[in-house]
C-alpha positions as CSV (number, residue, x, y, z in Angstrom):
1,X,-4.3,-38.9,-56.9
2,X,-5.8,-37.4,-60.3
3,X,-4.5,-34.1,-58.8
4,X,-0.8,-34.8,-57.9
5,X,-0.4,-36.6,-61.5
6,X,-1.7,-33.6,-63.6
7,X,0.7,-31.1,-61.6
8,X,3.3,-33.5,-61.9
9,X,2.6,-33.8,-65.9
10,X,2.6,-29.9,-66.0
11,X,5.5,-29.5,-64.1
12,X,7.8,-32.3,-66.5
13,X,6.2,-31.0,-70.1
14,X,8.0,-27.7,-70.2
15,X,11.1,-29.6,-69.6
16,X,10.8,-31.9,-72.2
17,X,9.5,-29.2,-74.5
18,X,12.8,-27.4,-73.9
19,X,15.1,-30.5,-74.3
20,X,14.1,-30.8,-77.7
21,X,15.5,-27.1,-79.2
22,X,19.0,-27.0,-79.8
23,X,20.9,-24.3,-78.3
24,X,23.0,-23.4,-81.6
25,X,26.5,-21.3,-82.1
26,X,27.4,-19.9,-85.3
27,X,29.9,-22.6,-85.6
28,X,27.0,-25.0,-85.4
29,X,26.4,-24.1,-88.8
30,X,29.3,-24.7,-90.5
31,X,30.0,-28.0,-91.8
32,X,33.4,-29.6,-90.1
33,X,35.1,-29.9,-93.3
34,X,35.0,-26.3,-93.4
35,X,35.8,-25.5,-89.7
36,X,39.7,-26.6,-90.0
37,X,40.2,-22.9,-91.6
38,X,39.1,-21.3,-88.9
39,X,41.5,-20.0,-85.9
40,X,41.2,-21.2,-82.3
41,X,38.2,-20.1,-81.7
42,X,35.8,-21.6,-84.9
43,X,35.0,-18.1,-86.4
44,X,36.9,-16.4,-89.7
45,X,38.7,-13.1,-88.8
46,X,36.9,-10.5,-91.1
47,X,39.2,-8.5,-92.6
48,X,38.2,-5.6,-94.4
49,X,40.7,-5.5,-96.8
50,X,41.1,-8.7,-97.9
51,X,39.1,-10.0,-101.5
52,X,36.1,-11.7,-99.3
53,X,35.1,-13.4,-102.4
54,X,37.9,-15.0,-102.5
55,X,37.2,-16.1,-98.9
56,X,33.1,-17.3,-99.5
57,X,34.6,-19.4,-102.2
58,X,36.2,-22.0,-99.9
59,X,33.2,-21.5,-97.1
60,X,29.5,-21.4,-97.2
61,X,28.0,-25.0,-97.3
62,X,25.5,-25.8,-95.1
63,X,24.4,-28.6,-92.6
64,X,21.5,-30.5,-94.2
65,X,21.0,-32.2,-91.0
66,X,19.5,-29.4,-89.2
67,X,16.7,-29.0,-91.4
68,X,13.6,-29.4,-89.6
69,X,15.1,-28.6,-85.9
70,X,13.7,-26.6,-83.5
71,X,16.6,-23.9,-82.4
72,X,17.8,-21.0,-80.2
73,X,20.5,-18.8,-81.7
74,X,22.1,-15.7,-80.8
75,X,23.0,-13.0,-83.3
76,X,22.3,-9.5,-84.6
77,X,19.2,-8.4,-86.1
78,X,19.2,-6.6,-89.9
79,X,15.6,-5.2,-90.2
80,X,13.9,-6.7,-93.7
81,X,10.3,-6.0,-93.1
82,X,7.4,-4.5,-91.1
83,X,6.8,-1.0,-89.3
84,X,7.5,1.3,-86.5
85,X,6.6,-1.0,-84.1
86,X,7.5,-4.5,-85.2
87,X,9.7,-6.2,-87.3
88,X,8.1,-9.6,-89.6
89,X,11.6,-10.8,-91.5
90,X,14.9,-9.9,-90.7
91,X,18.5,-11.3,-91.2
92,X,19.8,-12.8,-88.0
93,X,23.9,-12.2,-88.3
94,X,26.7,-13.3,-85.8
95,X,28.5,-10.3,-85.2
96,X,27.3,-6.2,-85.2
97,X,27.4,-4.3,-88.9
98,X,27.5,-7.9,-91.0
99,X,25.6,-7.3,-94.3
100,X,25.5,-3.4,-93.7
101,X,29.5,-1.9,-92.6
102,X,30.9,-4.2,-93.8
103,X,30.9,-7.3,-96.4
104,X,28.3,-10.2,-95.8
105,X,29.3,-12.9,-94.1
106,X,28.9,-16.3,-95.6
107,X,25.8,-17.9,-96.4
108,X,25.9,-20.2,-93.7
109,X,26.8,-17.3,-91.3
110,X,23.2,-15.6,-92.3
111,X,19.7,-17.2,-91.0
112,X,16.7,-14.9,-92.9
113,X,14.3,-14.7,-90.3
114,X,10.3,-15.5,-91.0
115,X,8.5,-13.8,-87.6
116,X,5.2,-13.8,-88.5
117,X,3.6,-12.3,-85.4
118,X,6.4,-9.8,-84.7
119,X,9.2,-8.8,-83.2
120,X,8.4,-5.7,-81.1
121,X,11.1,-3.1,-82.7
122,X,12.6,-2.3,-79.2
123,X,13.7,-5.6,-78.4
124,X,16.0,-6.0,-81.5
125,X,19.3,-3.8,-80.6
126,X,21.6,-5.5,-79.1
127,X,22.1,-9.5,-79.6
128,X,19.2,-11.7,-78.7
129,X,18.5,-15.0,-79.0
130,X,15.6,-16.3,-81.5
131,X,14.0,-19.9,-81.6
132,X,12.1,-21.8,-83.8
133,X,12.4,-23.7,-86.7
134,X,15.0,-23.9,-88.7
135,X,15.1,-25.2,-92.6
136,X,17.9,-25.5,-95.1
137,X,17.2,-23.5,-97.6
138,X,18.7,-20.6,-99.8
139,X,17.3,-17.4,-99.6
140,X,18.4,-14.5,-101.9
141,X,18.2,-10.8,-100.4
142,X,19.5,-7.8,-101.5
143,X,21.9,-7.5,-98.8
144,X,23.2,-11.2,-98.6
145,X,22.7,-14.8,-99.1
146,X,21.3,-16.7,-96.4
147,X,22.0,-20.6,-96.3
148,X,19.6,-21.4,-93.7
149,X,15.5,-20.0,-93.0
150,X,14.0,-19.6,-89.9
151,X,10.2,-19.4,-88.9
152,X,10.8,-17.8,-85.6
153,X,8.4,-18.4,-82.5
154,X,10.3,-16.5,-79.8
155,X,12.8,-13.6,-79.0
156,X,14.5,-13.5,-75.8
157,X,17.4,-11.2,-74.3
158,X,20.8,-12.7,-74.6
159,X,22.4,-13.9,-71.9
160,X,25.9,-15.5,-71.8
161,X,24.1,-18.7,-70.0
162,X,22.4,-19.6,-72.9
């Protein structure tokens, strides 16, 4: 009987454990007074041309709420620190190029990225999610502004499942 309930107990944890991150999209970010400026579908057409100062000004609040959370987000990875082989603090971006071709996204469109262990190098190409905890907090970088911190605990491939 012992048996059955500790494979039972090992069997439900992992789902439980997994219930409890959020599965986040950039909109997730943005605070719903700020979303009505957005088009249909919740992002802000970056335009090259126009003043994006102008555009931050009116954009870039956080959501206070999802301090402490445990998340998964997709985005891009900007290489901060580390070596050859892996990468310890990054910025975590929603679309390719943000912060380095072109102008930086808002602050609430930019995550910096704590990975203490980390990330091997080869892994961080092409969009892939990255979990773990999330804080609301400013953090000033050279390239951008983040609005939001993230002591990540995983990296997995992106798929469009989520």
């Amino acid at each position: 009987m012992m048996k059955y309930l500790l494979i039972l107990l090992f069997c439900w944890l992992p789902l439980t454990v997994s219930a409890k991150t959020l599965t986040l999209d950039w909109v997730d970010l943005i605070p719903q007074k700020e979303r009505q400026l957005f088009d249909q579908q919740g992002m802000p057409f970056v335009d090259h041309e126009s003043n994006q100062a102008a555009l931050q000004k009116h954009m870039g609040s956080v959501r206070p709420e999802l301090d402490g959370s445990e998340v998964k987000i997709p985005g891009f990875v900007i290489p901060l620190e580390g070596d050859e082989n892996t990468i310890t603090e990054f910025l975590l971006v929603p679309y390719f190029g943000a912060c380095i071709h072109v102008p930086p996204p808002p602050p609430n469109q930019i995550i910096y990225v704590k990975f203490p262990k980390g990330a091997p190098v080869q892994q961080l190409w092409d969009v892939v999610y990255v979990i773990g905890k999330m804080k609301v907090q400013t953090v000033e970088h050279d390239m951008a502004e983040a609005g939001y911190l993230l002591n990540g605990t995983a990296i997995e491939a992106y798929d469009d499942a989520g």
